[in-house]
CHARMM-style PDB file with segment names, atoms N, HN, CA, C and O in Angstrom:
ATOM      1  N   UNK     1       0.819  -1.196   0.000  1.00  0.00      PROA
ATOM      2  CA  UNK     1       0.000   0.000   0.000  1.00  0.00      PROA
ATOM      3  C   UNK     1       0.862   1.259   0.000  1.00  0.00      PROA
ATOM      4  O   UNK     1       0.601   2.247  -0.687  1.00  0.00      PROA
ATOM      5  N   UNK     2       1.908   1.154   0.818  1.00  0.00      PROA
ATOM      6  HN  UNK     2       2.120   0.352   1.376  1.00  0.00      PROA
ATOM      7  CA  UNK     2       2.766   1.845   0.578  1.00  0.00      PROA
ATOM      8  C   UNK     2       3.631   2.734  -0.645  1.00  0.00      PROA
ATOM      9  O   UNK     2       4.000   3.898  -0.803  1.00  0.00      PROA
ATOM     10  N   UNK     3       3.694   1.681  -1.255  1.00  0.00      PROA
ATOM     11  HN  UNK     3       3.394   0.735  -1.127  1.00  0.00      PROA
ATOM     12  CA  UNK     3       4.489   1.841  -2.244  1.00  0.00      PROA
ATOM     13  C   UNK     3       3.530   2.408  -3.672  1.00  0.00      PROA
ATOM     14  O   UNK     3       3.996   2.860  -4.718  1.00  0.00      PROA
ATOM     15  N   UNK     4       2.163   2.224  -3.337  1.00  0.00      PROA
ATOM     16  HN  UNK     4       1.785   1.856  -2.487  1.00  0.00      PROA
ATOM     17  CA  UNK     4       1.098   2.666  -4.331  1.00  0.00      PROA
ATOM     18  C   UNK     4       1.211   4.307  -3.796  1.00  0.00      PROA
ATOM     19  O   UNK     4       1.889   5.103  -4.446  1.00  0.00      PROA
ATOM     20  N   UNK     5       0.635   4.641  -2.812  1.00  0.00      PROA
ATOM     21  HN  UNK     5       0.084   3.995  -2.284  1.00  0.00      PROA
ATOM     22  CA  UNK     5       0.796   5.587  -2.347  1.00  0.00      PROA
ATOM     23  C   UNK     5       2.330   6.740  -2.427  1.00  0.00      PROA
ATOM     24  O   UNK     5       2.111   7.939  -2.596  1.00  0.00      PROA
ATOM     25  N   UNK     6       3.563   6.324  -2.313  1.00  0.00      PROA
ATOM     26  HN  UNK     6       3.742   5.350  -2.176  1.00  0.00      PROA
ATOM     27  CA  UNK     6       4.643   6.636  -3.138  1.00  0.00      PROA
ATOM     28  C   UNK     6       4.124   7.050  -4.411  1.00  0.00      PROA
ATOM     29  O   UNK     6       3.529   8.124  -4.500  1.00  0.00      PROA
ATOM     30  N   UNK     7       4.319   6.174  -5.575  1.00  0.00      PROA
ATOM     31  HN  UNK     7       4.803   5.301  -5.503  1.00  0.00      PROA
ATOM     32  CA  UNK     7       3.599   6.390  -6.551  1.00  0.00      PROA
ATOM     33  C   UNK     7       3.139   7.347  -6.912  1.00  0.00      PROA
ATOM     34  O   UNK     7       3.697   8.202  -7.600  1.00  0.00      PROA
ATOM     35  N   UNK     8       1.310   7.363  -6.232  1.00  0.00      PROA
ATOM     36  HN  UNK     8       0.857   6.669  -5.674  1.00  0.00      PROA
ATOM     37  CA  UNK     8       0.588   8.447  -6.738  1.00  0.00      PROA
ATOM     38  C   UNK     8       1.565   9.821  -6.454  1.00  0.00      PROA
ATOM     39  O   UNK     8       1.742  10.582  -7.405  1.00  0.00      PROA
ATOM     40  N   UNK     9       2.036  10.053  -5.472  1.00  0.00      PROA
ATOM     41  HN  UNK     9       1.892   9.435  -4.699  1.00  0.00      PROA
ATOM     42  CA  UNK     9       2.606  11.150  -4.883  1.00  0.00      PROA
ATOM     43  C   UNK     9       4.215  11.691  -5.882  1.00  0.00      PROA
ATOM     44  O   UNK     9       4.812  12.761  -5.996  1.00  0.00      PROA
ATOM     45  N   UNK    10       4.394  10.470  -6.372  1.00  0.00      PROA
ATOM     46  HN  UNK    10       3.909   9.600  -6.280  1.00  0.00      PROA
ATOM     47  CA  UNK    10       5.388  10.754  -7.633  1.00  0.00      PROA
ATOM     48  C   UNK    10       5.061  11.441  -8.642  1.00  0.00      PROA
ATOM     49  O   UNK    10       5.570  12.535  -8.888  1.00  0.00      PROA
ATOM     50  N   UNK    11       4.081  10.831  -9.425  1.00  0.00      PROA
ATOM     51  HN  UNK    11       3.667   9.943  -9.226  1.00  0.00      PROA
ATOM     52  CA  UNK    11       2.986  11.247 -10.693  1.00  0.00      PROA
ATOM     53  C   UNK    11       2.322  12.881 -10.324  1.00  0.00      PROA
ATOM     54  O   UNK    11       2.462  13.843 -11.079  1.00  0.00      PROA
ATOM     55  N   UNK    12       1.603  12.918  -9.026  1.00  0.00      PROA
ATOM     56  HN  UNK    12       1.489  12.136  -8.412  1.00  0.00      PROA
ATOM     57  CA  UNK    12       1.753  14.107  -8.920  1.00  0.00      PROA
ATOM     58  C   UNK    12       2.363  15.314  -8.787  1.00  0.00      PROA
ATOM     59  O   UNK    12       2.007  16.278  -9.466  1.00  0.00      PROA
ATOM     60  N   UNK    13       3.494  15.389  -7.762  1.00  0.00      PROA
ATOM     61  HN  UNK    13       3.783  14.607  -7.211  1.00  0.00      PROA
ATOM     62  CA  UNK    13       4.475  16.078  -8.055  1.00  0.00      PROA
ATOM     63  C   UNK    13       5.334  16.328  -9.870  1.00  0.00      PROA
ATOM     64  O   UNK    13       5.946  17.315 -10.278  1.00  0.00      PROA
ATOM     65  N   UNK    14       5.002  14.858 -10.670  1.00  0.00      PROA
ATOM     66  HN  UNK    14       4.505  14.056 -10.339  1.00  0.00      PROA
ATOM     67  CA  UNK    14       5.846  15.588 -11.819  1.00  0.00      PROA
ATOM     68  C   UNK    14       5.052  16.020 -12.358  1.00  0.00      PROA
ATOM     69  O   UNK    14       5.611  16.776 -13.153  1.00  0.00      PROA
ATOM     70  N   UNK    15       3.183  16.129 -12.623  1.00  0.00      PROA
ATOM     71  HN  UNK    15       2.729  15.515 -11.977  1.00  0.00      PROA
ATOM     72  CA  UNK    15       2.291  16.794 -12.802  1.00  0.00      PROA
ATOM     73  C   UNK    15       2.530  18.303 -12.551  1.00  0.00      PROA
ATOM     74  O   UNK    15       2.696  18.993 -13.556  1.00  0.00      PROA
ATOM     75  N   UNK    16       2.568  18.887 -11.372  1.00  0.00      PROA
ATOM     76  HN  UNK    16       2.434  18.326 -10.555  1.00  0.00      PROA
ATOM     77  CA  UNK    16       2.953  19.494 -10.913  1.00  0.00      PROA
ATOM     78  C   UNK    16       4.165  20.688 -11.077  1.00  0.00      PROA
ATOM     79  O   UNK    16       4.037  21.912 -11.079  1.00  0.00      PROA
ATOM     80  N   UNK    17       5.412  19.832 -11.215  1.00  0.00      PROA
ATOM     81  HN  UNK    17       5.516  18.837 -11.214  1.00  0.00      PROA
ATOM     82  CA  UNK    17       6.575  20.431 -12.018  1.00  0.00      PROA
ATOM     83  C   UNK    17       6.485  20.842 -13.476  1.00  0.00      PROA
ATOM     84  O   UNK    17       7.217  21.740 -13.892  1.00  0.00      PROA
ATOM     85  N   UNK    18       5.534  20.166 -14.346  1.00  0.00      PROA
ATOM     86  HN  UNK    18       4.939  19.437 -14.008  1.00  0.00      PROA
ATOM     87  CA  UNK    18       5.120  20.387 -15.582  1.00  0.00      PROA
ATOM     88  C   UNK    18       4.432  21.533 -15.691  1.00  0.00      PROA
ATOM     89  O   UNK    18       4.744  22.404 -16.503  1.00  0.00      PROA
ATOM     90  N   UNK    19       3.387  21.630 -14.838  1.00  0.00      PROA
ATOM     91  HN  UNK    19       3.133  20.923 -14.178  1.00  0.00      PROA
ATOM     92  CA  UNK    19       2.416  23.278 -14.646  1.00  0.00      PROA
ATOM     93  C   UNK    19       2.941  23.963 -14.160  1.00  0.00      PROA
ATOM     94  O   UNK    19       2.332  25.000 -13.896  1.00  0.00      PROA
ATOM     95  N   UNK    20       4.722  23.829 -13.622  1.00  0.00      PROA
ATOM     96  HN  UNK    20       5.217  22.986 -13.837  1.00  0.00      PROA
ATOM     97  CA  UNK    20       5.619  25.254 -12.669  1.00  0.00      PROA
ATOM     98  C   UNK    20       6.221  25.630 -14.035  1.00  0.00      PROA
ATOM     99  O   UNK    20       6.239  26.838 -14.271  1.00  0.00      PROA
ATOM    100  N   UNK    21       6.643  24.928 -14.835  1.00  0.00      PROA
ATOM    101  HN  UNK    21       6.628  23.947 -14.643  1.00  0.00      PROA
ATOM    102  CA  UNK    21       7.499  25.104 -16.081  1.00  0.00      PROA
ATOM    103  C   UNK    21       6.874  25.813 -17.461  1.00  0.00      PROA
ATOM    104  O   UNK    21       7.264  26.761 -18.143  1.00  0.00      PROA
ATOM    105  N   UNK    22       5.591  24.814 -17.566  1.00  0.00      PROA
ATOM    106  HN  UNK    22       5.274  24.045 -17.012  1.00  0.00      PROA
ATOM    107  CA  UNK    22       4.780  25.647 -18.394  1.00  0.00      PROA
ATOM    108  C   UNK    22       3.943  27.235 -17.791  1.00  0.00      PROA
ATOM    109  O   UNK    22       3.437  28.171 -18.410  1.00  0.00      PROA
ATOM    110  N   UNK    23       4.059  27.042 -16.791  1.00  0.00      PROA
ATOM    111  HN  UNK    23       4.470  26.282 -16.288  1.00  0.00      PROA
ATOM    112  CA  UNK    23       3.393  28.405 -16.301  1.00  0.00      PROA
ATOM    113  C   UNK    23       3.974  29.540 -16.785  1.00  0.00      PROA
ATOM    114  O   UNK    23       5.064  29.530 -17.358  1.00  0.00      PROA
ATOM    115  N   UNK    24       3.122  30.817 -16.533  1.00  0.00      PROA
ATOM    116  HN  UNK    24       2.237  30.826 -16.068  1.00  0.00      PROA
ATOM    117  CA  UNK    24       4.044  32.601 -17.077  1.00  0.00      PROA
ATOM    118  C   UNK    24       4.412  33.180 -16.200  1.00  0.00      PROA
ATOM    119  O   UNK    24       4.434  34.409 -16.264  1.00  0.00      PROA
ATOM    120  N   UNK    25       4.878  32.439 -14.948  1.00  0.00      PROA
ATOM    121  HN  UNK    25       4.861  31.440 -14.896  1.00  0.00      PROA
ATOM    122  CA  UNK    25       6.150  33.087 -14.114  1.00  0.00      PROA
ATOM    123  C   UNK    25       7.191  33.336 -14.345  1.00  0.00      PROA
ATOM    124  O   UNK    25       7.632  32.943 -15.425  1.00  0.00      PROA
ATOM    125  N   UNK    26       8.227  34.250 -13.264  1.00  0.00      PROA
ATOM    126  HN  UNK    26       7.869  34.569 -12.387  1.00  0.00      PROA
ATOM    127  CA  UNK    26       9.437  34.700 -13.868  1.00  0.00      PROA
ATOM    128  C   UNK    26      10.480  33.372 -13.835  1.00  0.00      PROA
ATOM    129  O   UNK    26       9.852  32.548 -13.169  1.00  0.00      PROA
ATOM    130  N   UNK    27      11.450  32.910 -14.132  1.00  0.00      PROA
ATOM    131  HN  UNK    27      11.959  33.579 -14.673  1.00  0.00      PROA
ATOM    132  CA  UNK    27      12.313  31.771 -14.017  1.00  0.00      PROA
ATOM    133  C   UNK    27      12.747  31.998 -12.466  1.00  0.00      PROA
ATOM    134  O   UNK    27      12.852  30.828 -12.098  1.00  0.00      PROA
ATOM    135  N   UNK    28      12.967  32.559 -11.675  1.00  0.00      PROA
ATOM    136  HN  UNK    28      12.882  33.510 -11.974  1.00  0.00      PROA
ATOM    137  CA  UNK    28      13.078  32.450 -10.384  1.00  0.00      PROA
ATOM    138  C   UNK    28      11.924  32.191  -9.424  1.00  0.00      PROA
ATOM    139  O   UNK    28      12.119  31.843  -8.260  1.00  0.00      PROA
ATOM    140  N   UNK    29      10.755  32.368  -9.934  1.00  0.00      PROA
ATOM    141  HN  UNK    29      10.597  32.651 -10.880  1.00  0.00      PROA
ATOM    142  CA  UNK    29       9.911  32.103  -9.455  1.00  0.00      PROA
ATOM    143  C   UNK    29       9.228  30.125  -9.638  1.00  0.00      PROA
ATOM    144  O   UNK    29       8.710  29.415  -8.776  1.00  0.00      PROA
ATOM    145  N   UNK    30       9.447  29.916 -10.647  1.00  0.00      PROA
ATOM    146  HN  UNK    30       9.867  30.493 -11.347  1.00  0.00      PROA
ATOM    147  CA  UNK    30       9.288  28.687 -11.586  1.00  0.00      PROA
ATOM    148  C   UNK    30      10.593  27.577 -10.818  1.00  0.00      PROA
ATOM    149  O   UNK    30      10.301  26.430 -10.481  1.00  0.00      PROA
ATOM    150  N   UNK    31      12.148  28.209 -10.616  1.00  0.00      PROA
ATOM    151  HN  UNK    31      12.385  29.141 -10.890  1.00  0.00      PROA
ATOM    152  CA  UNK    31      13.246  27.335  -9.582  1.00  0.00      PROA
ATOM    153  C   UNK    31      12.946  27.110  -8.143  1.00  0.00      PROA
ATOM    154  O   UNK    31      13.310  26.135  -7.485  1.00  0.00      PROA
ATOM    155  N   UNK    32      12.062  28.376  -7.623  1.00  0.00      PROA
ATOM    156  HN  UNK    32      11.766  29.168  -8.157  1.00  0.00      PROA
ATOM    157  CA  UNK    32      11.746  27.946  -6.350  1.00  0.00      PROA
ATOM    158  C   UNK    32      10.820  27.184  -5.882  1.00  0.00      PROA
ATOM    159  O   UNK    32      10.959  26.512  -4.860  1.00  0.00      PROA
ATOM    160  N   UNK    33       9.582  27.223  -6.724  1.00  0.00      PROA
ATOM    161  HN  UNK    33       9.469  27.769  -7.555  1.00  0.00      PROA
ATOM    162  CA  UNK    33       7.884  26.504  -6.919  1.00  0.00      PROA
ATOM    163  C   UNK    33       9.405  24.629  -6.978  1.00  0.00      PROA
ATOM    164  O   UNK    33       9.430  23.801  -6.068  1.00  0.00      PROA
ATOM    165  N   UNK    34      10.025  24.581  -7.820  1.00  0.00      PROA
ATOM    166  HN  UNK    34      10.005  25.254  -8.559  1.00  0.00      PROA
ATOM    167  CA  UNK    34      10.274  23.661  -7.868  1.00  0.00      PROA
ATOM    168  C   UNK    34      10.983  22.577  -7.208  1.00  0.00      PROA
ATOM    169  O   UNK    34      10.888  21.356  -7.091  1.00  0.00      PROA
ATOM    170  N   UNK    35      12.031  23.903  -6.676  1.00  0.00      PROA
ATOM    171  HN  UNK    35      12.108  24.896  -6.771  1.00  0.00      PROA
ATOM    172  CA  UNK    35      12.746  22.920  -5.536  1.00  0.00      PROA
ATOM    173  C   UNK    35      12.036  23.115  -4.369  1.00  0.00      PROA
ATOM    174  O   UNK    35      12.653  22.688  -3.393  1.00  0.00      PROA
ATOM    175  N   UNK    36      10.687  23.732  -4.048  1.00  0.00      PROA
ATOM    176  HN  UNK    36      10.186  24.079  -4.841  1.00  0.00      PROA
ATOM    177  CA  UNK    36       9.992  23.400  -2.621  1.00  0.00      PROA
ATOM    178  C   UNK    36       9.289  21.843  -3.483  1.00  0.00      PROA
ATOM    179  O   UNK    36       9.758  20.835  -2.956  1.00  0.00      PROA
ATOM    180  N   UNK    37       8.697  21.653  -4.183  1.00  0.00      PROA
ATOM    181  HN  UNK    37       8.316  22.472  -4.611  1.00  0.00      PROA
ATOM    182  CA  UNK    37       7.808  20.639  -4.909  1.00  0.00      PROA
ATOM    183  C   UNK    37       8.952  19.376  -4.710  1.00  0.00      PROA
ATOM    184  O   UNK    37       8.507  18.238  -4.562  1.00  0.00      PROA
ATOM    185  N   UNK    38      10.434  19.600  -4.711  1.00  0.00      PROA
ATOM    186  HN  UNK    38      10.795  20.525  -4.832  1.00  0.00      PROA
ATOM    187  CA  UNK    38      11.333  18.554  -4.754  1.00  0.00      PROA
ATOM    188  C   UNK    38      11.693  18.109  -3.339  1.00  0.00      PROA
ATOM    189  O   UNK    38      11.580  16.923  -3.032  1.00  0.00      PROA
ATOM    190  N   UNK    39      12.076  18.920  -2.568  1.00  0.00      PROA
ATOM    191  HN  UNK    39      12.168  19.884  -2.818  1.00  0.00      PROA
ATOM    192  CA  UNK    39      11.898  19.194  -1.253  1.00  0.00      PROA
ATOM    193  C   UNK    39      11.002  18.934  -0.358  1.00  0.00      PROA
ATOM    194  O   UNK    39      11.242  18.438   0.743  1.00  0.00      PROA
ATOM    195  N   UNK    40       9.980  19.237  -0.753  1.00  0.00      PROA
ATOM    196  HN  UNK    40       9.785  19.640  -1.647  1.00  0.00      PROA
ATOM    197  CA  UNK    40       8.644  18.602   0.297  1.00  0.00      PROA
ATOM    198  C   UNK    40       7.524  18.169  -0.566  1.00  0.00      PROA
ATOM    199  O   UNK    40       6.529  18.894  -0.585  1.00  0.00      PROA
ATOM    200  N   UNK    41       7.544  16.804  -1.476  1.00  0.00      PROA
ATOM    201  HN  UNK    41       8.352  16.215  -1.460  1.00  0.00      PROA
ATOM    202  CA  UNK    41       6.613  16.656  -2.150  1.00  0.00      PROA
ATOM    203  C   UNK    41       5.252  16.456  -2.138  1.00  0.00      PROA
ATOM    204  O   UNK    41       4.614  16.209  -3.161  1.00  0.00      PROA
ATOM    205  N   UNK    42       4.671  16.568  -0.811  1.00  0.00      PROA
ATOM    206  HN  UNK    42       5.189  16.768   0.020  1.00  0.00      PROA
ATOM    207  CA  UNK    42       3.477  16.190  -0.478  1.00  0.00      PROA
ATOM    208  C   UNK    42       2.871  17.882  -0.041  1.00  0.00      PROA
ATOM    209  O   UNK    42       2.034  18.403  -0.779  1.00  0.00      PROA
ATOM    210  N   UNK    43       3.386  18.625   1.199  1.00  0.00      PROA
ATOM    211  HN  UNK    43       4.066  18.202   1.798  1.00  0.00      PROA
ATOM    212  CA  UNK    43       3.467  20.031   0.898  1.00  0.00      PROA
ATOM    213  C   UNK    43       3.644  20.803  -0.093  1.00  0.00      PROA
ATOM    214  O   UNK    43       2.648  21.425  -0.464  1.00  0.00      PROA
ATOM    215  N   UNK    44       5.017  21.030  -0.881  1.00  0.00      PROA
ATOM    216  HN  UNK    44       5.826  20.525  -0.580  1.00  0.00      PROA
ATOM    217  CA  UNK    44       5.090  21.679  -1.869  1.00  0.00      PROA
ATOM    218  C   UNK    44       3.724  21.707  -3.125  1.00  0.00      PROA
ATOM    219  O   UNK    44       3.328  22.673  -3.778  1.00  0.00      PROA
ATOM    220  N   UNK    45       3.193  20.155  -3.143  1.00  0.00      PROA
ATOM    221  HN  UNK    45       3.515  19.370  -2.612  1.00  0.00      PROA
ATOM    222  CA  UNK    45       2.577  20.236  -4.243  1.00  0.00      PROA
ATOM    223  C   UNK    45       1.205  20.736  -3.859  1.00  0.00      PROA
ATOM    224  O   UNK    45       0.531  21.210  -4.774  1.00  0.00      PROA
ATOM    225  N   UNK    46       0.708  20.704  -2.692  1.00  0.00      PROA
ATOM    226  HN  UNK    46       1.255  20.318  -1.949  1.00  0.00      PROA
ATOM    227  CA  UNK    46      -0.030  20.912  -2.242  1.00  0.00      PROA
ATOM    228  C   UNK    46      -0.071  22.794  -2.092  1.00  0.00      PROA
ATOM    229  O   UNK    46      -1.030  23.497  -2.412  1.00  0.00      PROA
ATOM    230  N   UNK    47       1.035  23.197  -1.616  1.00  0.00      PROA
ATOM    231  HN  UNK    47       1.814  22.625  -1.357  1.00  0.00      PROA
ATOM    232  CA  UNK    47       0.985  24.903  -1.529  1.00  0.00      PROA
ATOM    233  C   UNK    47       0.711  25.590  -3.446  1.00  0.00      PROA
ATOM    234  O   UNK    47       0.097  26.496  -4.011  1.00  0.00      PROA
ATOM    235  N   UNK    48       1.961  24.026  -3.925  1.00  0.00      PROA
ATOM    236  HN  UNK    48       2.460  23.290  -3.467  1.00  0.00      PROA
ATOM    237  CA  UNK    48       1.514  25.002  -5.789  1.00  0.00      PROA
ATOM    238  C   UNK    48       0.452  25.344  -6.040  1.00  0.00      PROA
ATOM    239  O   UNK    48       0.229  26.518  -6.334  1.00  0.00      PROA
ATOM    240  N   UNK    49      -0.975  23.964  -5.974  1.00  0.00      PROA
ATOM    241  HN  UNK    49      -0.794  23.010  -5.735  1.00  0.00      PROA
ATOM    242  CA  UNK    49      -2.031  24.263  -6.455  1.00  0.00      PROA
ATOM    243  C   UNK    49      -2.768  24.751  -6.018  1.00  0.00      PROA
ATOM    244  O   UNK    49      -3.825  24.846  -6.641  1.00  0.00      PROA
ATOM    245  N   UNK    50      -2.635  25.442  -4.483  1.00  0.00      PROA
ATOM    246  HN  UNK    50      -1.776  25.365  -3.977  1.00  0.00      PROA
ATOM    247  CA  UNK    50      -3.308  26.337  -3.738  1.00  0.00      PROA
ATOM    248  C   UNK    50      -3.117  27.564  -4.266  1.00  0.00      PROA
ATOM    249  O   UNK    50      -3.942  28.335  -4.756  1.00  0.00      PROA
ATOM    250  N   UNK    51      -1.788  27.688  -4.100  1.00  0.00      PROA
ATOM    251  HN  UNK    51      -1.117  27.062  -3.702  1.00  0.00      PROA
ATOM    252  CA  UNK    51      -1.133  29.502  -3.597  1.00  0.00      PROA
ATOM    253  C   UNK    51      -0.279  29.699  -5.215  1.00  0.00      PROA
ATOM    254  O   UNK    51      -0.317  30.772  -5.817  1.00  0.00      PROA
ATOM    255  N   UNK    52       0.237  28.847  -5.585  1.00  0.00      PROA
ATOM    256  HN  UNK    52       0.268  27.975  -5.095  1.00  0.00      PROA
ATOM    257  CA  UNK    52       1.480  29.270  -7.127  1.00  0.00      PROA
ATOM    258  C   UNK    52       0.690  29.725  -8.121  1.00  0.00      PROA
ATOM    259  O   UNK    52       0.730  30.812  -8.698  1.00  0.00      PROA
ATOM    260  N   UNK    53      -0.160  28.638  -8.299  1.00  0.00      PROA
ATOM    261  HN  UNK    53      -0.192  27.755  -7.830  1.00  0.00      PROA
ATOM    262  CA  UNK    53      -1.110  28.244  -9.545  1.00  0.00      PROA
ATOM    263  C   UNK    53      -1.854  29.407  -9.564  1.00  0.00      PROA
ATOM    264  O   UNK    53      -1.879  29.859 -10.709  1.00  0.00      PROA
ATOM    265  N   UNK    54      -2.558  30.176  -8.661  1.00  0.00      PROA
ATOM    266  HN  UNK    54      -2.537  29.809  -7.731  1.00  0.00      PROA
ATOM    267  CA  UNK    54      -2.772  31.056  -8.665  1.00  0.00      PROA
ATOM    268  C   UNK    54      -2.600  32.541  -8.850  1.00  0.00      PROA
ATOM    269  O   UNK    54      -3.246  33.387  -9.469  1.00  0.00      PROA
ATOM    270  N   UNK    55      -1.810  32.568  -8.311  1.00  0.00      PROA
ATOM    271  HN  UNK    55      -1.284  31.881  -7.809  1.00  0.00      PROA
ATOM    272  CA  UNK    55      -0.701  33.600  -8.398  1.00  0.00      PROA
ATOM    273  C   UNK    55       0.297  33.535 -10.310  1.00  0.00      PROA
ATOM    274  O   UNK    55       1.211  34.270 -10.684  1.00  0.00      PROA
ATOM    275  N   UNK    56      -0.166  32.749 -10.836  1.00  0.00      PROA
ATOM    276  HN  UNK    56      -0.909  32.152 -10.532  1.00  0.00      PROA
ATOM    277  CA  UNK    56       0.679  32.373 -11.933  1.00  0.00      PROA
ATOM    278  C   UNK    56       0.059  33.423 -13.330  1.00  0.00      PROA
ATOM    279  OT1 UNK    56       0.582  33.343 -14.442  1.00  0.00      PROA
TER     280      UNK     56
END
């Protein structure tokens, strides 16, 4: 179960990194969205689609 759960949390985060990259932020803005998303992948991805995505 574990390891499913890993998983999903993989797929999302590179979901995730894909909509920091394609987004119309500045490139410093787009390195940091990313290394928090790399850094805390369950948070990070969670603050992107709250607070980034928005802001984007």
């Amino acid at each position: 179960m574990a390891g499913l759960l890993s998983l999903v949390i993989l797929v999302l985060d590179i979901i995730a990194i894909v909509n920091v990259v394609q987004g119309k932020m500045s490139t410093g803005s787009k390195v940091l969205w990313i290394i928090l998303i790399l850094v805390l992948p369950v948070i990070g991805m969670v603050l992107y689609f709250l607070i980034g995505k928005k802001n984007a």
